[in-house]
N, C-alpha and C positions, 0 to 999 in steps of 0.2 A: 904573594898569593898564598891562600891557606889550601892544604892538602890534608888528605885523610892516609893514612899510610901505617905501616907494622914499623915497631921498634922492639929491636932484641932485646930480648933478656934470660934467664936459664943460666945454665951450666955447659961447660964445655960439654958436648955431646951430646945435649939436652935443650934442643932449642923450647923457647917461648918467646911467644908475641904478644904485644899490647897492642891495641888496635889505636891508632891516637890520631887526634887533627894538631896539627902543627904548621908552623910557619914553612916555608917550603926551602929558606935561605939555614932553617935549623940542622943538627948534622939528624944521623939518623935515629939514632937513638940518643939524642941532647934534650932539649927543651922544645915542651908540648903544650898545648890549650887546655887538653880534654882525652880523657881518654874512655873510650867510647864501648869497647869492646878487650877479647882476646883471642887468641889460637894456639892451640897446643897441637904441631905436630904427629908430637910422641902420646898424645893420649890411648888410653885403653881402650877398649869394649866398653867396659862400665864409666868410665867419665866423661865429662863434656869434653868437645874439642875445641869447639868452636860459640863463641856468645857475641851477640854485636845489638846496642841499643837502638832500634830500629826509631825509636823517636826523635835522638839525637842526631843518628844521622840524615833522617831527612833532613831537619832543622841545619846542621852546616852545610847541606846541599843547597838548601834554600838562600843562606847566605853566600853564596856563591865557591863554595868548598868544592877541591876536584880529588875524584878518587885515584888514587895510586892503580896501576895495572892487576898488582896482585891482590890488592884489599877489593878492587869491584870485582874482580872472581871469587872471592870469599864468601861477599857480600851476597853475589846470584848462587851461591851453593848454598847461604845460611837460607835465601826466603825460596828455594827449591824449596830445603827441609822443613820449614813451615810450612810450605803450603799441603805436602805429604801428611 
């Protein structure tokens, strides 16, 4: 099964996330499809925190891609702020 899901990356104390479609048997942060998006926790005021290719992901939903718990709440906080 293919899943849409965050894989760590950053610095100790400094998380970051790559937003990626992956095999769902991969470890978590190992090997990916695609990566589609990201999310920065720790971002500032002045920078992005959050980015996710809205074209892409439909198109892995379409092929039958499920979303992780915490990437589909990402996902409904990124197209809140769009639609804002």
């Amino acid at each position: 099964m293919v899943v849409i899901r965050l894989a760590r990356g950053g610095a100790k104390k400094r998380p970051f996330y790559n937003m990626v479609v992956a095999d769902s048997r991969a470890r978590r942060s190992g090997r990916f499809v695609e990566r589609i998006g990201f999310y920065n926790p720790v971002a500032a005021e002045h920078e992005e925190g959050l980015r996710v290719a809205m074209d892409r992901l439909t198109y892995w939903q379409q092929h039958g891609a499920q979303l992780s718990p915490t990437a589909a709440r990402l996902v409904k906080q990124f197209t809140a702020k769009q639609a804002a």
